[in-house]
TORDOBA-101904 format. One record per residue (C-alpha): x, y, z; chain; residue number from 1. Coordinates in nm, 3 decimals. Layout:
N
((X Y Z) A NUM)
...
This chain:
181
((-2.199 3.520 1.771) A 1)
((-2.264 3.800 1.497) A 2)
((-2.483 4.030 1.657) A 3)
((-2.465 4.362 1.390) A 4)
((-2.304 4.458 1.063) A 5)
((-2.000 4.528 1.210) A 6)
((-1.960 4.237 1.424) A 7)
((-2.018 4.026 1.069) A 8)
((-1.749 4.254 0.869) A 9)
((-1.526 4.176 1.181) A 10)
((-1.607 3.795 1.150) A 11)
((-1.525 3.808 0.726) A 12)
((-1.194 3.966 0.814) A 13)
((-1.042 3.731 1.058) A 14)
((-1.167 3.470 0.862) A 15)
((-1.002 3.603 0.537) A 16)
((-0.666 3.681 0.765) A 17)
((-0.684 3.311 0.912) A 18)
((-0.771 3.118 0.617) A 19)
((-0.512 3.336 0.365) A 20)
((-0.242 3.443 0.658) A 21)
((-0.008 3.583 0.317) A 22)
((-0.272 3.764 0.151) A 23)
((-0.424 3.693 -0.211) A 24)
((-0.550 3.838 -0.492) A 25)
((-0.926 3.871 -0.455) A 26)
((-0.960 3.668 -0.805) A 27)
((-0.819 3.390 -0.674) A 28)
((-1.029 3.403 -0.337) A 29)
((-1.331 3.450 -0.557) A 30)
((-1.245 3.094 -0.698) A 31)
((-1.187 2.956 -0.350) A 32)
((-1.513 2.731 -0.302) A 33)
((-1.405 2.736 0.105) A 34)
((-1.393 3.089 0.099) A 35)
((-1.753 3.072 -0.053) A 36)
((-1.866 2.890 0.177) A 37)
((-1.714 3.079 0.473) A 38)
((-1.861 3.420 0.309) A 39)
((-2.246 3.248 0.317) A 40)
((-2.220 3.081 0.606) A 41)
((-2.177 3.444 0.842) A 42)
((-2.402 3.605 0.603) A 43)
((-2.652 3.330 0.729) A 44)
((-2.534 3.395 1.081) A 45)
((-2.621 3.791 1.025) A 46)
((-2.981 3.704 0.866) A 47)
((-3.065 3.474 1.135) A 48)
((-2.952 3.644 1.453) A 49)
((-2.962 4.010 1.341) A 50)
((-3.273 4.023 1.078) A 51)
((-3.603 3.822 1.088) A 52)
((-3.447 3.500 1.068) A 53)
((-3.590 3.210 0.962) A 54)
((-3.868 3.439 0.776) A 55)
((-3.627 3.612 0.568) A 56)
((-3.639 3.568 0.189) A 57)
((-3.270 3.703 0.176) A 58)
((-3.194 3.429 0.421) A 59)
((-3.393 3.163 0.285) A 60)
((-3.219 3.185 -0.039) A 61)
((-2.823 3.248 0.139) A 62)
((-2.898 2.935 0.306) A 63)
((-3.041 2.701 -0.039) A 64)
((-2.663 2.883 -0.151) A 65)
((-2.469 2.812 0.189) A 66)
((-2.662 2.399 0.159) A 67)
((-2.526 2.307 -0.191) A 68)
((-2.212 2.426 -0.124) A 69)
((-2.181 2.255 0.152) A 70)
((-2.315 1.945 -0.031) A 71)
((-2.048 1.984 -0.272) A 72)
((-1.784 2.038 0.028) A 73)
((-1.921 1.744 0.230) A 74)
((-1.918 2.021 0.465) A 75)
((-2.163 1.948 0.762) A 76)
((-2.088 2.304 0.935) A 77)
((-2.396 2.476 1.118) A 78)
((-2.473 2.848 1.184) A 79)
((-2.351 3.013 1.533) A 80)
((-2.106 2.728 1.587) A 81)
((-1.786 2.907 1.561) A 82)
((-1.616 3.205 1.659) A 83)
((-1.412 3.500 1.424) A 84)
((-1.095 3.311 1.249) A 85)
((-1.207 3.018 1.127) A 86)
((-0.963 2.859 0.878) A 87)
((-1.092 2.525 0.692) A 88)
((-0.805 2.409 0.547) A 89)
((-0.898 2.139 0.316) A 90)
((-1.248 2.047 0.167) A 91)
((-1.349 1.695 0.239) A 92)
((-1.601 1.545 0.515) A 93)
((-1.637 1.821 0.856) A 94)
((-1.938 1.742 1.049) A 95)
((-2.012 1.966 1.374) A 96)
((-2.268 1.897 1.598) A 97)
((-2.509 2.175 1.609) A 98)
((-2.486 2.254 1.985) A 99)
((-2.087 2.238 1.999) A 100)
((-1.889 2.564 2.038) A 101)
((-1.569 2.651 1.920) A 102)
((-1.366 2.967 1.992) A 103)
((-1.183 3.195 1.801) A 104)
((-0.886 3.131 1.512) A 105)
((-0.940 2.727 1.501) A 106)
((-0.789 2.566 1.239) A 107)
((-0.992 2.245 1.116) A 108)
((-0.869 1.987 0.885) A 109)
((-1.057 1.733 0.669) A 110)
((-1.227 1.439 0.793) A 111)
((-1.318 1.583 1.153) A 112)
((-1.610 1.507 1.343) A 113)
((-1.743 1.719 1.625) A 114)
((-2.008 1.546 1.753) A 115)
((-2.183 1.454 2.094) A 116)
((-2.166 1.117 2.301) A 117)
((-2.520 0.993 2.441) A 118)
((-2.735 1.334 2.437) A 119)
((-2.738 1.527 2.174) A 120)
((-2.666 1.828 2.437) A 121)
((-2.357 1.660 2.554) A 122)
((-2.116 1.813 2.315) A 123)
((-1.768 1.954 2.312) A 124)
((-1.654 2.362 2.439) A 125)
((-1.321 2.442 2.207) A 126)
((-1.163 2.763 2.318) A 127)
((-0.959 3.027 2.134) A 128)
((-0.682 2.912 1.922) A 129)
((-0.731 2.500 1.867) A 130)
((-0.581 2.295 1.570) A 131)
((-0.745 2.037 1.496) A 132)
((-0.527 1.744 1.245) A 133)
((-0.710 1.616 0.953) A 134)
((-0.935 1.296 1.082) A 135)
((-0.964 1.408 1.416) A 136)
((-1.269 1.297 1.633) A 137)
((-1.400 1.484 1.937) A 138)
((-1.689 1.335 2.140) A 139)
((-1.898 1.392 2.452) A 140)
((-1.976 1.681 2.689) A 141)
((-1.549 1.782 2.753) A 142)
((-1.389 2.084 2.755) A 143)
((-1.101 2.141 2.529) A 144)
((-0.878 2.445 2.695) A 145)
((-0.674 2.743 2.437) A 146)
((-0.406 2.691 2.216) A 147)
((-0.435 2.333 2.212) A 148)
((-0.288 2.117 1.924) A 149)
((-0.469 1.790 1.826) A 150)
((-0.288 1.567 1.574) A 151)
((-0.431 1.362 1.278) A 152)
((-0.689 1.081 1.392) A 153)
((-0.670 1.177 1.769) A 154)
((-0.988 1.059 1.912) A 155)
((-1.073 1.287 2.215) A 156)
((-1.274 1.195 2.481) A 157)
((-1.179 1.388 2.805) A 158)
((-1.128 1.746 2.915) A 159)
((-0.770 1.913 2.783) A 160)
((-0.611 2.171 2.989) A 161)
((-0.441 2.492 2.788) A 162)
((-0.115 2.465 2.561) A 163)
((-0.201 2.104 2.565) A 164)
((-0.113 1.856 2.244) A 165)
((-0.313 1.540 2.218) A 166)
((-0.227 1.267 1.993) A 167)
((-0.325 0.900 2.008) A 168)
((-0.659 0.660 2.033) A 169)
((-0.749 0.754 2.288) A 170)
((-0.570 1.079 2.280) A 171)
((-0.313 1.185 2.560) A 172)
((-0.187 1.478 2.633) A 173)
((0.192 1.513 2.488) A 174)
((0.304 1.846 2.676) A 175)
((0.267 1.693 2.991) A 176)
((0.494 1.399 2.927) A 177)
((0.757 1.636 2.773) A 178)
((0.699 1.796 3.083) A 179)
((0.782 1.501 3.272) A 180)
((1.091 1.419 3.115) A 181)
């Protein structure tokens, strides 16, 4: 969570390193509309948890920004959600449930829903280092361990230990069958 200036500069930079791991010229970044959105969206993380919030004209009007171009995205992506690193590969439909966390350097695809089962508290914990395949669906209160791969239209329903890869409807864990073999 961005909790001062330099936590937010921090946050900018491991996004920009995650989403453009070669580098890029800042003119073409400026014409990235995910990098826009990325850019507003901790901005409106700093307002809200660092300045007065809600009450903030600066905030109000990053957030009108941060709504049509999410809109335009079909980007359903709250505040306070995710952790430094994000990389949104593709734009296209991304819904997160408000109350889900995700940890640090994830790498989300298009068409991925993040949402919760039967309350809207039940929702998923992603740790540190999580792909997550274009289409992918994660439901319910489960915990989804570090470094964990999860291919195209996986639907996930249960916990998911570290290092795991889950693939399938429902989704299994891979590693543990290679393991097996």
């Amino acid at each position: 969570m961005i909790e001062s200036k330099s936590d937010l500069k921090r946050y900018l930079h491991e996004d920009e390193k995650a989403l453009y791991p070669n580098g890029s010229t800042w003119f073409l970044k400026m014409k990235d509309p995910i990098w826009k959105f990325q850019i507003l969206l901790r901005k409106c993380e700093y307002l809200r948890n660092c300045k007065k919030g809600y009450r903030s004209p600066r905030y109000l009007f990053y957030k009108w920004r941060l709504r049509g171009l999410a809109l335009r995205l079909s980007f359903s992506i709250p505040e306070n959600c995710f952790a430094e690193g994000l990389s949104i590969a593709h734009y296209g439909s991304i819904i997160v449930n408000p109350n889900a966390r995700i940890g640090k350097n994830c790498r989300i695809h298009v068409g991925v829903n993040i949402g919760a089962n039967k309350n809207e508290k039940d929702v998923p914990t992603i740790g540190d280092n999580v792909y997550i395949g274009p289409g992918a669906k994660i439901f319910g209160k489960i915990s989804i361990g570090n470094n964990v791969k999860i291919g195209a239209n996986a639907v996930v329903l249960k916990d998911a230990p570290d290092n795991a890869i889950l693939v399938g409807i429902p989704a299994r864990n891979i590693a543990e069958e290679k393991k097996g073999e």
